[in-house]
NUDO-70011 format. One record per residue (C-alpha): residue in one letter; z, y, x. Coordinates in nm, 3 decimals. Each point is the difference from the previous one (the first is absolute). Layout:
<pts>
<pt res="A" up="Z" north="Y" east="X"/>
...
</pts>
This chain:
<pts>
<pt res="X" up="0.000" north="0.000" east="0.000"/>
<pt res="X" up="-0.050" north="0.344" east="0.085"/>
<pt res="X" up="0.352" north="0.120" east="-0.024"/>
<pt res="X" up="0.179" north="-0.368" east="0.003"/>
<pt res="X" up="0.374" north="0.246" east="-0.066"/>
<pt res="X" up="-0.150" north="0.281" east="-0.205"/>
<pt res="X" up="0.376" north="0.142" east="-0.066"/>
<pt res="X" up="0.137" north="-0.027" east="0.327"/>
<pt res="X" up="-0.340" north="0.129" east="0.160"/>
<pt res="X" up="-0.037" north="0.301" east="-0.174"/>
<pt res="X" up="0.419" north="0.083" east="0.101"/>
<pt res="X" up="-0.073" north="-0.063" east="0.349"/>
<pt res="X" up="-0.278" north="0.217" east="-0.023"/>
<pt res="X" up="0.138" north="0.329" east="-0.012"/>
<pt res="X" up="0.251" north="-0.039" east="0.207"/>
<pt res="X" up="-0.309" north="-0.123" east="0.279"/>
<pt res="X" up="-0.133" north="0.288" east="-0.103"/>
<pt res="X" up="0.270" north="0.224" east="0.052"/>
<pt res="X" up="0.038" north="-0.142" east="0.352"/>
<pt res="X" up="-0.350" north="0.031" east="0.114"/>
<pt res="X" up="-0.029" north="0.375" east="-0.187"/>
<pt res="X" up="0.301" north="0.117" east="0.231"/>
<pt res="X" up="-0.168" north="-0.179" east="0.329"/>
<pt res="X" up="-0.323" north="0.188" east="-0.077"/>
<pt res="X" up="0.183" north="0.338" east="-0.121"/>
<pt res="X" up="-0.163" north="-0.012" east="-0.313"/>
<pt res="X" up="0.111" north="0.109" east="-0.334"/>
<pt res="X" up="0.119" north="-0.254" east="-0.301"/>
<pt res="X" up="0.225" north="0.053" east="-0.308"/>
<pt res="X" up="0.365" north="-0.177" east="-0.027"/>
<pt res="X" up="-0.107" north="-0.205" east="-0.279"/>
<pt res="X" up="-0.288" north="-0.207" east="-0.186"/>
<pt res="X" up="-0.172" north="0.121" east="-0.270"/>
<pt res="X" up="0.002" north="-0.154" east="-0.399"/>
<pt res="X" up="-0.252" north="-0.281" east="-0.030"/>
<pt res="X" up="-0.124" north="0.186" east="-0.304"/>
<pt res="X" up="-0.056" north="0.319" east="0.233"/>
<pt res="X" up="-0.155" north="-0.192" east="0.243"/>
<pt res="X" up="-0.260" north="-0.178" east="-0.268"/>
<pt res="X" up="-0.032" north="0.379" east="-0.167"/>
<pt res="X" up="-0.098" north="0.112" east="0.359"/>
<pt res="X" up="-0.226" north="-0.293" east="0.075"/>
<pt res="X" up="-0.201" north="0.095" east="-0.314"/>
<pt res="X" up="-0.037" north="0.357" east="0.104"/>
<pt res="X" up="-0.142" north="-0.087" east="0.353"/>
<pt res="X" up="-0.229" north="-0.260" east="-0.159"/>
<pt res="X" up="-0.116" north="0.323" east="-0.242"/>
<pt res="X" up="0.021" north="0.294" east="0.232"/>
<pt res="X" up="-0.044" north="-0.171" east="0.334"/>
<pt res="X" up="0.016" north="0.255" east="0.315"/>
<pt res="X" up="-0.243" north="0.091" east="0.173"/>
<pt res="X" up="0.171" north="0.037" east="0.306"/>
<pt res="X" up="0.323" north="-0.086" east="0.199"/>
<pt res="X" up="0.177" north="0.331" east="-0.146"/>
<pt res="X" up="-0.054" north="-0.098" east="-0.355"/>
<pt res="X" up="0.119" north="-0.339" east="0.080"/>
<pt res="X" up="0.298" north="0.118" east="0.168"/>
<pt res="X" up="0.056" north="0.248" east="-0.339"/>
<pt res="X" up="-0.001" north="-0.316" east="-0.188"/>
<pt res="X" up="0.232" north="-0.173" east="0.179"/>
<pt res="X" up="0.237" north="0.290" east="-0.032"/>
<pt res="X" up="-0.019" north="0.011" east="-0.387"/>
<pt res="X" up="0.113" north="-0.328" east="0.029"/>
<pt res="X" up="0.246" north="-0.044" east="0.252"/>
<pt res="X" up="0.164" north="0.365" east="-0.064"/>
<pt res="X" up="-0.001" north="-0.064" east="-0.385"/>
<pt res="X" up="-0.218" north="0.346" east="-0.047"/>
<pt res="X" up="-0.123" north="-0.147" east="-0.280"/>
<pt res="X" up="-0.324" north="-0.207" east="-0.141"/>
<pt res="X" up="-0.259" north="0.055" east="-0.233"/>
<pt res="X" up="-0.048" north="-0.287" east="-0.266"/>
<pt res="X" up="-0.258" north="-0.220" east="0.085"/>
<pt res="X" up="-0.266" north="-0.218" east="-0.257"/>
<pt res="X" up="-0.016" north="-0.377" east="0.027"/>
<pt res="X" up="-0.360" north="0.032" east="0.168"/>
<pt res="X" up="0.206" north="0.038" east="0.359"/>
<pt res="X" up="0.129" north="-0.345" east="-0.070"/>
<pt res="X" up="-0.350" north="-0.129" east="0.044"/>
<pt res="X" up="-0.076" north="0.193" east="0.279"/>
<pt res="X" up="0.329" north="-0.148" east="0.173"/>
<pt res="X" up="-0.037" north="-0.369" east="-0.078"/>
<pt res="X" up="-0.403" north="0.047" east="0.164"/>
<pt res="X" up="0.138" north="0.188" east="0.294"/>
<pt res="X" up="0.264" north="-0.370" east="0.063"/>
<pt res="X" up="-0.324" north="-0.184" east="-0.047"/>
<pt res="X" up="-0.212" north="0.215" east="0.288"/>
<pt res="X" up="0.351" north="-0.064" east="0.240"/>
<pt res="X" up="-0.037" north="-0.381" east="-0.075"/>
<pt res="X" up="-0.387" north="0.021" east="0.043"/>
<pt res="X" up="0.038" north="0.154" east="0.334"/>
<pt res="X" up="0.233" north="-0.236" east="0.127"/>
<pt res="X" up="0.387" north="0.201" east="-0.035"/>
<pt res="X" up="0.254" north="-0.031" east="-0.255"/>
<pt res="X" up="0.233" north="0.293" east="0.028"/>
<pt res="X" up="-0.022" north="0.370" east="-0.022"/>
<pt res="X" up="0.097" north="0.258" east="0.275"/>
<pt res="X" up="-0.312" north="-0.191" east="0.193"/>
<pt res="X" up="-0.311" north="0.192" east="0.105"/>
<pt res="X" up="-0.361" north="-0.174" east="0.052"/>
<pt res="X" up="-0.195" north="0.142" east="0.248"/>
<pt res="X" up="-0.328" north="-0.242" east="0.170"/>
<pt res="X" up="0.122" north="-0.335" east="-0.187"/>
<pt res="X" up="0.359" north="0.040" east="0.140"/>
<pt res="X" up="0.338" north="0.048" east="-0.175"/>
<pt res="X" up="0.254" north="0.217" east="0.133"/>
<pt res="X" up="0.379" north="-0.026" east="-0.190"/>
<pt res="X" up="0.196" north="0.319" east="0.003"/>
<pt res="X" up="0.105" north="0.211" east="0.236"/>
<pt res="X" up="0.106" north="-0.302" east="0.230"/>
<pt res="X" up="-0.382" north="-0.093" east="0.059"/>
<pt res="X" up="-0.145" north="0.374" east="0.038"/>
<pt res="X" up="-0.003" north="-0.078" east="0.398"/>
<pt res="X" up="-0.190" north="-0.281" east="-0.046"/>
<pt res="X" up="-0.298" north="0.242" east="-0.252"/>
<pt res="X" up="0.109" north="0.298" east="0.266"/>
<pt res="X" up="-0.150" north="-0.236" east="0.320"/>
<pt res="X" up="-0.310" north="-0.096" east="-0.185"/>
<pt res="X" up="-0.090" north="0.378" east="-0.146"/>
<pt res="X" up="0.012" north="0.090" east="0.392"/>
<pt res="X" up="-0.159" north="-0.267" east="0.113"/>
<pt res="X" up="-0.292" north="0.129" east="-0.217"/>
<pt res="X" up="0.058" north="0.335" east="0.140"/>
<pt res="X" up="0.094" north="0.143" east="-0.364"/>
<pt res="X" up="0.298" north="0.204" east="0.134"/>
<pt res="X" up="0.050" north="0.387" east="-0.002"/>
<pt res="X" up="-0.074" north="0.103" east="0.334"/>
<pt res="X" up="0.382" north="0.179" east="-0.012"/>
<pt res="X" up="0.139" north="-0.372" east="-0.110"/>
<pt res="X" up="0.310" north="-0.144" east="0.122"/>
<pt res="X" up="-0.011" north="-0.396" east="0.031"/>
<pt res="X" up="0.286" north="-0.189" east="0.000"/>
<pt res="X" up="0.180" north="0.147" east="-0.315"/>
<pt res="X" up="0.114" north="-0.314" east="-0.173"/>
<pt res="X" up="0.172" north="-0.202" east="0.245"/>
<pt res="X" up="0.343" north="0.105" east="-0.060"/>
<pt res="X" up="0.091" north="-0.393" east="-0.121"/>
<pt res="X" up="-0.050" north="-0.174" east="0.335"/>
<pt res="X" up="-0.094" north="0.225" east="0.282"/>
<pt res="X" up="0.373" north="-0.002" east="0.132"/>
<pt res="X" up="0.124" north="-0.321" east="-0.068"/>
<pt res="X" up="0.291" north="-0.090" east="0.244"/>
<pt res="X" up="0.026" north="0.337" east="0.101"/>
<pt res="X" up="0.369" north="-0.001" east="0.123"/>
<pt res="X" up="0.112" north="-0.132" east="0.292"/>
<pt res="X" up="0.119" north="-0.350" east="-0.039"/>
<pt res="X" up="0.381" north="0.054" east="0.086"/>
<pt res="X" up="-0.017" north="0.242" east="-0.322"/>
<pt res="X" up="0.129" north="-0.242" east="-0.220"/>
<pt res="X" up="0.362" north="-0.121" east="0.042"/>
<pt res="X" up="0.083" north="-0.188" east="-0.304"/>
<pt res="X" up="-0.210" north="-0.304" east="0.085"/>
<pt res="X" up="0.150" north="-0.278" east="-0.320"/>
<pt res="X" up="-0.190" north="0.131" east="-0.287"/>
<pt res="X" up="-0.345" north="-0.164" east="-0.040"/>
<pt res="X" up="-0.353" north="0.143" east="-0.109"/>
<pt res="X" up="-0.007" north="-0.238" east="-0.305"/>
<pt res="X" up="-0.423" north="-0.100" east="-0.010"/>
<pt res="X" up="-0.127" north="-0.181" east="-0.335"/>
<pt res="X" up="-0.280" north="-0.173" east="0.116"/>
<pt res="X" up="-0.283" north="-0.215" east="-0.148"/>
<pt res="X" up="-0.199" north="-0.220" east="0.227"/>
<pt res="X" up="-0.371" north="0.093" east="-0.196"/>
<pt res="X" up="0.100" north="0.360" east="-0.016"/>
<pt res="X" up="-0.219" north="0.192" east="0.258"/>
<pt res="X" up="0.232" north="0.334" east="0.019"/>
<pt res="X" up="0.287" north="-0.280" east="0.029"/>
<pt res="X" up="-0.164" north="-0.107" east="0.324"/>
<pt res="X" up="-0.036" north="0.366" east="0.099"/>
<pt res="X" up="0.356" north="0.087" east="-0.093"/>
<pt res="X" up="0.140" north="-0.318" east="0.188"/>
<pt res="X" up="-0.183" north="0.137" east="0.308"/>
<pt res="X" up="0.150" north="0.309" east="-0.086"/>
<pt res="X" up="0.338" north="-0.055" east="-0.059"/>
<pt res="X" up="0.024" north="-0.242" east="0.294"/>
<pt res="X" up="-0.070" north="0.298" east="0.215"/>
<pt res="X" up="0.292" north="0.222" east="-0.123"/>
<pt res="X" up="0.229" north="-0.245" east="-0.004"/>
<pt res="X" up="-0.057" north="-0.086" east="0.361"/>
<pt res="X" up="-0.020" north="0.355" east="0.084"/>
<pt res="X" up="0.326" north="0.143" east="-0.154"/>
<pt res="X" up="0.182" north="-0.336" east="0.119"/>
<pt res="X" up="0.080" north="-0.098" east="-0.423"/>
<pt res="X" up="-0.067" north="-0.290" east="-0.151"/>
<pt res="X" up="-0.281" north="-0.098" east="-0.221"/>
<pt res="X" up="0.033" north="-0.238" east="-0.306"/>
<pt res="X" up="-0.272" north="-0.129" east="-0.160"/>
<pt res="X" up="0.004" north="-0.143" east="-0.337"/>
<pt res="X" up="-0.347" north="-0.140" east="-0.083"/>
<pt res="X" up="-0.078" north="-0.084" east="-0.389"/>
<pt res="X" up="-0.270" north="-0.184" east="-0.158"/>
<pt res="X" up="-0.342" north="0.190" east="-0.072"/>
<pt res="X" up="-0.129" north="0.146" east="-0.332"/>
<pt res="X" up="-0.244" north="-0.286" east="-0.026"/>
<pt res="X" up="0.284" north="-0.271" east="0.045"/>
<pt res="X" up="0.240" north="0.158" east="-0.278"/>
<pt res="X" up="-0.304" north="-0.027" east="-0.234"/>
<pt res="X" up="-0.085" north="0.417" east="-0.009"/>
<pt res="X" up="-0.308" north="0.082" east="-0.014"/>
<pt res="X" up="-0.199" north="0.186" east="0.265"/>
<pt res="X" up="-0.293" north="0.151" east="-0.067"/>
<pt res="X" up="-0.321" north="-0.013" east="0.217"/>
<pt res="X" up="-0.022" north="0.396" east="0.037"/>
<pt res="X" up="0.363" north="0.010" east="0.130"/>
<pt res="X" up="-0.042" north="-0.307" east="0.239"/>
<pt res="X" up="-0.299" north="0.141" east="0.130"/>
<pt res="X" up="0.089" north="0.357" east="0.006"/>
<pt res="X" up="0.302" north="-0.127" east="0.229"/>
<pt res="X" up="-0.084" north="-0.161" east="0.265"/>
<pt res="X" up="-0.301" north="0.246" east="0.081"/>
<pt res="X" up="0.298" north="0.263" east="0.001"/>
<pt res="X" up="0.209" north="-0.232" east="0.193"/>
<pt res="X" up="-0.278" north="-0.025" east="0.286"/>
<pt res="X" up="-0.023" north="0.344" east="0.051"/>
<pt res="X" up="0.339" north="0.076" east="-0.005"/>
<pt res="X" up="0.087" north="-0.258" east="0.245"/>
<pt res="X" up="-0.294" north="0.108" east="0.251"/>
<pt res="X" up="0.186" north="0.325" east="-0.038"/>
<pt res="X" up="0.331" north="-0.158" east="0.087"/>
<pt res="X" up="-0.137" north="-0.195" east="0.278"/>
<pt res="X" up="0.102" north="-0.336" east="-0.185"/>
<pt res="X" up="-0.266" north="-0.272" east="0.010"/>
<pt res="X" up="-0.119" north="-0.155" east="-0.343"/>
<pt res="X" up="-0.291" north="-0.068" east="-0.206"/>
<pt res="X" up="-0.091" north="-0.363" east="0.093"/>
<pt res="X" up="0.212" north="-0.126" east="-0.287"/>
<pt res="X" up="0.032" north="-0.415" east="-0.061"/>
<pt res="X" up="0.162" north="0.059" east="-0.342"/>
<pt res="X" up="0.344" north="-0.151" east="-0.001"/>
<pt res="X" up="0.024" north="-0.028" east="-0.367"/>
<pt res="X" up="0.180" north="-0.317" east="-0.157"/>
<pt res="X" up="0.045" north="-0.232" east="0.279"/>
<pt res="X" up="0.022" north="0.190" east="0.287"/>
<pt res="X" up="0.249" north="0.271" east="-0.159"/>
<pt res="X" up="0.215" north="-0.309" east="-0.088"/>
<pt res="X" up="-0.051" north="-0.154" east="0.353"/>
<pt res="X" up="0.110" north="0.322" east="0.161"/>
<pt res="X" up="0.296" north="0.077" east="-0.207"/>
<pt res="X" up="0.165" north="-0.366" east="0.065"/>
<pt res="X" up="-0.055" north="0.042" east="0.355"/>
<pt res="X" up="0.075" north="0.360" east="-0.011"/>
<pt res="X" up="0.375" north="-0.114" east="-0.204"/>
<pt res="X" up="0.040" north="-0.227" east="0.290"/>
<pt res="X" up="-0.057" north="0.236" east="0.300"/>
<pt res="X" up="0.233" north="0.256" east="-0.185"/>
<pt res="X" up="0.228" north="-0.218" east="0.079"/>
<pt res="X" up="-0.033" north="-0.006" east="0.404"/>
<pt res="X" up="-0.044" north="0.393" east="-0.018"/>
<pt res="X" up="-0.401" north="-0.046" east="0.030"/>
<pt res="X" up="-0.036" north="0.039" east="-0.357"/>
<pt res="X" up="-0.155" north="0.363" east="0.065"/>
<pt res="X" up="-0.246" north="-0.101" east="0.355"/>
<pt res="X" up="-0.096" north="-0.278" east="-0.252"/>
<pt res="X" up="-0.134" north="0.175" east="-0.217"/>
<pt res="X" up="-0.161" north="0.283" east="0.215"/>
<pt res="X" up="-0.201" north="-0.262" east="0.205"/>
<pt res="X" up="-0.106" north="-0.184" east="-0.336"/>
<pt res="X" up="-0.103" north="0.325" east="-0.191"/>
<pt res="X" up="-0.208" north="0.128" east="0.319"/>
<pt res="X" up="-0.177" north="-0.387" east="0.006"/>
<pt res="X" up="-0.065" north="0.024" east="-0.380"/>
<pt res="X" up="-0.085" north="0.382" east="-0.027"/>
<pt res="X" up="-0.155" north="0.096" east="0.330"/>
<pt res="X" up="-0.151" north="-0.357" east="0.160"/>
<pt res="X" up="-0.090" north="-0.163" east="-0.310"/>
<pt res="X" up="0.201" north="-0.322" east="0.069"/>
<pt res="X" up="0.146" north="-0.151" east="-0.311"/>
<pt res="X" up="0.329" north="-0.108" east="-0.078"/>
<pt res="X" up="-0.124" north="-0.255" east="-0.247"/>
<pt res="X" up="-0.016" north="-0.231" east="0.280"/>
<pt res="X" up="0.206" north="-0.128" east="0.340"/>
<pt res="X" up="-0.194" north="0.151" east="0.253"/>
<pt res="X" up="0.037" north="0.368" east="-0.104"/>
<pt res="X" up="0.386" north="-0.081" east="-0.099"/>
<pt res="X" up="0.076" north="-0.172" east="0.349"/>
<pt res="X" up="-0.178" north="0.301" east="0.210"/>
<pt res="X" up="0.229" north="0.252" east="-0.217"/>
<pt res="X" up="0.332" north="-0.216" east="0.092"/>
<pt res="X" up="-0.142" north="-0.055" east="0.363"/>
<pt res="X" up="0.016" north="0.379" east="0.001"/>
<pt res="X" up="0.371" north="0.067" east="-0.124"/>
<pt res="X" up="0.150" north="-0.231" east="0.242"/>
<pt res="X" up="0.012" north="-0.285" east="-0.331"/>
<pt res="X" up="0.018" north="-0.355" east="0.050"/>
<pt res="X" up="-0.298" north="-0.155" east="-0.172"/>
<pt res="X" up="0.127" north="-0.309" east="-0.076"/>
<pt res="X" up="0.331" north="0.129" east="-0.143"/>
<pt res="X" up="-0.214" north="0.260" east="-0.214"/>
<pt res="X" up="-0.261" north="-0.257" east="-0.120"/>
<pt res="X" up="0.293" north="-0.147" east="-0.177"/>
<pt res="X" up="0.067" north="0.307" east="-0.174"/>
<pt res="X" up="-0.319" north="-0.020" east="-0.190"/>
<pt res="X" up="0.177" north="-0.256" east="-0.201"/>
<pt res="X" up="0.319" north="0.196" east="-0.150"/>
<pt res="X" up="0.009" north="0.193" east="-0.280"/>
<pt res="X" up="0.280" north="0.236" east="0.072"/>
<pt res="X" up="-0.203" north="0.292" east="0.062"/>
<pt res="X" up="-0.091" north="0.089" east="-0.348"/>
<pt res="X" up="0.355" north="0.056" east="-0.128"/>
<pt res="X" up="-0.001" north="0.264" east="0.312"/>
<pt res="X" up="-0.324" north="0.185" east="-0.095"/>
<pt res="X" up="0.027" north="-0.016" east="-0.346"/>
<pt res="X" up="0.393" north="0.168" east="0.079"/>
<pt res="X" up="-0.191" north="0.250" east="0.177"/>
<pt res="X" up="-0.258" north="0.065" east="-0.274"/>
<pt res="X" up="0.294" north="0.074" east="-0.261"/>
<pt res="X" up="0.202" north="0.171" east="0.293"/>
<pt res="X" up="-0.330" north="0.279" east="0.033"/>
<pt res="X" up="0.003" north="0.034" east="-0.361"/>
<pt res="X" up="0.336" north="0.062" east="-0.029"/>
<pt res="X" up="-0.081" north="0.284" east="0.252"/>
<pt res="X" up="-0.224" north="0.155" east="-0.269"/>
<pt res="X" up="-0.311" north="-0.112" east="0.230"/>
<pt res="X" up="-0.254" north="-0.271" east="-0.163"/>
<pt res="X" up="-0.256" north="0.025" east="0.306"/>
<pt res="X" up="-0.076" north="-0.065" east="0.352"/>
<pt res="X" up="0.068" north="0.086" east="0.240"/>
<pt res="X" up="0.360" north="0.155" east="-0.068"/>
<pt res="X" up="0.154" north="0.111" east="0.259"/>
<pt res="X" up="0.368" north="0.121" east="-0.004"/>
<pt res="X" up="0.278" north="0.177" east="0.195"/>
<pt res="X" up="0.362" north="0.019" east="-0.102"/>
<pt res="X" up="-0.093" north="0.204" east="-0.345"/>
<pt res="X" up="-0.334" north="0.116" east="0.140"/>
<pt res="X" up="-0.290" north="-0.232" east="-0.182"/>
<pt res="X" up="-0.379" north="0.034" east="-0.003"/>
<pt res="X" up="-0.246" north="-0.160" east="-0.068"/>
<pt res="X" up="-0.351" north="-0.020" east="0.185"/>
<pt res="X" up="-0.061" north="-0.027" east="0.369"/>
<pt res="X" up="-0.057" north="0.381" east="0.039"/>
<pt res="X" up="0.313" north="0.078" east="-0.129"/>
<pt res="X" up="0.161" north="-0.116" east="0.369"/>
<pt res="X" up="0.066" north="0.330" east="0.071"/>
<pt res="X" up="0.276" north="-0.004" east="-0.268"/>
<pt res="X" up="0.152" north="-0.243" east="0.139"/>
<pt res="X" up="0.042" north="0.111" east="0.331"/>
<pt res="X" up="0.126" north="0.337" east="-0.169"/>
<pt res="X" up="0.304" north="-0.152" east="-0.138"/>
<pt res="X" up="0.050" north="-0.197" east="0.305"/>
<pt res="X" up="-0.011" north="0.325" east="0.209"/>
<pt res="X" up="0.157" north="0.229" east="-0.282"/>
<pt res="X" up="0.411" north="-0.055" east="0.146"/>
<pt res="X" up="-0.156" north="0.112" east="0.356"/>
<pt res="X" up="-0.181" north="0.341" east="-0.083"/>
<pt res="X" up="0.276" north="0.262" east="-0.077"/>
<pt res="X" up="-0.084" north="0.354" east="-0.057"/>
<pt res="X" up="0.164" north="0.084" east="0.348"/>
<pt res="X" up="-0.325" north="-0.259" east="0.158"/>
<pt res="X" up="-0.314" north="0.173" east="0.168"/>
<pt res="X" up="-0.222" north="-0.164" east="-0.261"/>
<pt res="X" up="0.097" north="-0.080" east="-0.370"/>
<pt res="X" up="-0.074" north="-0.311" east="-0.198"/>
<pt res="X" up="-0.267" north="0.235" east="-0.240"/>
<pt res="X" up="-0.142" north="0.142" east="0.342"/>
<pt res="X" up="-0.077" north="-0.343" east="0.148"/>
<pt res="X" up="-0.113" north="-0.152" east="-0.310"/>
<pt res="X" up="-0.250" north="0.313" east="-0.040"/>
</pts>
């Protein structure tokens, strides 16, 4: 489904919002609007559409600042339901996406991505400035590693092993952990597919096309995928339980996740599972046995109700003490609140300078 937690999606989203409107110093109101406001001003758009970014913008403030709407006829109904239909057509499924030369670029998060390709194309104004929407990963680990003092509480990552921003995010996370000297827990749970949600083809494509460009941004290999689904998600989660166990739960699954997602070596079969234990220092034999218990579905499916009880229904989550997020661009939230007891007023730099 589109929106698999429509409730707990659309809460989460203002308060993303909020966060990434304060990164970028941009304006947005305390509060959401009325859905009938927000159906009165879809109507209006659909029968006075701008006719440039101004209007838009005017629009947005009769909405969000409650300045008021004109009524609307049903005819913008039409218009709206035909405008979902040219998304699906064109290969997207959400709004707050711009198309530009068969591409798809979703919200302000992906305007670096539609930025690099304009000026590739040499459609910049001579006077441009590149580099203007960066702010969520150019200064990752940016404190010195003795920073952090309180090294016992974890960066909690929800992780699913067909998930291609999980295999960013555990990449990631891995990397702050190890560099501010805390402790990373991962708690994977079963994909979408295997807890019989739907997925539609749009979104499935639409992902991992994002996911390849993101990671060539990040520097993380993928895109020769051997799709893990059904047997090799339950192969790597029973060996996975087991290594947990010896404290190689988490090199487990980083060497199995970069076989799967980067070399396209499954974990359907021994070879690919035996190369990832090789790698974490496992004993094969020992973890070949492994593939026979069941005990690692009471685990995940704990951690499935655990990230629901967090008010997060996707992954990956990622969390912090009382800091949670969800996405693998929202790192930079997390290392926030793990920096946040460290950056007084009295320090050279403050926590909303760095993060800017």
């Amino acid at each position: 489904d589109m929106f698999p937690e429509e409730i707990m999606w659309s809460k989460w989203a203002m308060k993303d919002a909020t966060k990434l409107a304060h990164l970028y110093q941009l304006y947005l109101p305390p509060y959401y609007p009325k859905q009938t406001h927000i159906r009165r001003a879809q109507s209006y758009w659909m029968e006075h559409p701008p006719q440039n970014s101004r209007q838009a913008l005017q629009h947005f403030d009769q909405l969000w600042l409650d300045q008021g709407i004109p009524l609307s006829n049903q005819n913008a109904q039409t218009m709206l339901r035909k405008n979902e239909q040219l998304i699906k057509k064109l290969g997207h499924y959400l709004p707050a996406a711009i198309h530009f030369g068969e591409q798809w670029y979703w919200g302000l998060d992906r305007l670096e991505h539609l930025e690099s390709r304009l000026m590739s194309l040499n459609l910049q104004a001579p006077s441009y400035k590149a580099g203007q929407y960066q702010k969520t990963w150019q200064n990752f680990c940016r404190m010195p590693s003795n920073t952090v003092r309180d090294k016992h509480a974890p960066i909690e990552l929800f992780f699913s092993m067909r998930s291609p921003y999980s295999h960013i995010a555990l990449s990631r996370c891995h990397q702050l952990a190890k560099h501010y000297g805390i402790p990373l827990k991962i708690k994977p749970v079963l994909p979408m597919l295997m807890r019989k949600m739907a997925v539609p083809k749009n979104k499935t494509r639409y992902i991992f096309n994002d996911a390849v460009r993101e990671s060539q941004k990040l520097n993380i290999p993928y895109g020769k995928v051997a799709d893990p689904l059904g047997k090799g998600v339950e192969n790597t989660y029973a060996i996975w339980h087991f290594a947990n166990q010896q404290g190689k739960g988490n090199a487990f699954l980083l060497a199995i996740s970069d076989l799967v997602n980067a070399q396209g070596i499954s974990a359907n079969y021994h070879r690919g599972l035996k190369l990832a234990c090789h790698q974490a220092g496992i004993v094969w034999s020992d973890a070949k046995q492994a593939l026979k218990r069941e005990a690692w579905r009471d685990v995940v499916n704990h951690n499935l109700k655990q990230m629901y009880d967090y008010g997060l229904w996707g992954v990956p989550s990622i969390r912090y003490q009382d800091t949670q997020v969800w996405g693998q661009d929202r790192i930079w939230c997390i290392e926030d609140a793990i920096l946040a007891p460290y950056l007084s007023s009295s320090h050279p730099q403050s926590l909303k300078d760095l993060s800017l």
